[in-house]
N, C-alpha and C positions, 0 to 999 in steps of 0.2 A: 206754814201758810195754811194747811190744811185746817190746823186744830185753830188758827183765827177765823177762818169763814163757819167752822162750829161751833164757835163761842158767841158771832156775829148771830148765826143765825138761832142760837138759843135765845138771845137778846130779842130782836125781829120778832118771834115768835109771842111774845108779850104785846106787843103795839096794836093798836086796834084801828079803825079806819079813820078816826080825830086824827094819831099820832101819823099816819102814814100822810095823811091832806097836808098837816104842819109841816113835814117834811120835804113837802114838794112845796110848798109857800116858800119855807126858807132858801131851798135852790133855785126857786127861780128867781125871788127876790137877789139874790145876791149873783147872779148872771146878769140881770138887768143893769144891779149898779158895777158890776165889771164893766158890761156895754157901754156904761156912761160913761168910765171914766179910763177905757181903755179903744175908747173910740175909732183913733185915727190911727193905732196899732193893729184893729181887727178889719177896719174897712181893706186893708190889702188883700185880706184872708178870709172874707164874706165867703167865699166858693168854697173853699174848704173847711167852714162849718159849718153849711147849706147839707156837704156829702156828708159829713161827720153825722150830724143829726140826724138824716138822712138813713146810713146806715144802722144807729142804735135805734131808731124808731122799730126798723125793718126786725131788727135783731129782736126787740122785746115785743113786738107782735107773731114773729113764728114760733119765741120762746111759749108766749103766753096760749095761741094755739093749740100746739103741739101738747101741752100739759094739758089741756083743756081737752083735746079729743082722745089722748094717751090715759086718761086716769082713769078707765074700767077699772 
């Protein structure tokens, strides 16, 4: 698992700020048409991807942070 998040992130390391926009275009685009078309499956479980979200929001803002005041 190791030597896949090395290989990922030698890849990553290429992308530039076009490739990384594309990339979140493509994910939310294709959430949206999940939303669409998994509709009356997710309205049960609205709460618990409100937290979910919620959560990794929290996650990638003290990640992002944390490196950001850690990088002397």
């Amino acid at each position: 698992m190791k030597k896949f998040f090395e290989e990922l992130h030698g890849v990553l390391s290429y992308f530039g700020f076009l490739d990384i926009g594309m990339l979140k275009v493509c994910l939310a685009s294709i959430g949206v048409l999940l939303g669409v078309y998994f509709f009356e499956f997710f309205d049960r479980f609205v709460v618990a991807v409100w937290v979910l979200f919620i959560l990794s929001w929290l996650y990638i803002v003290v990640k992002v942070f944390g490196v950001y005041i850690h990088r002397d």
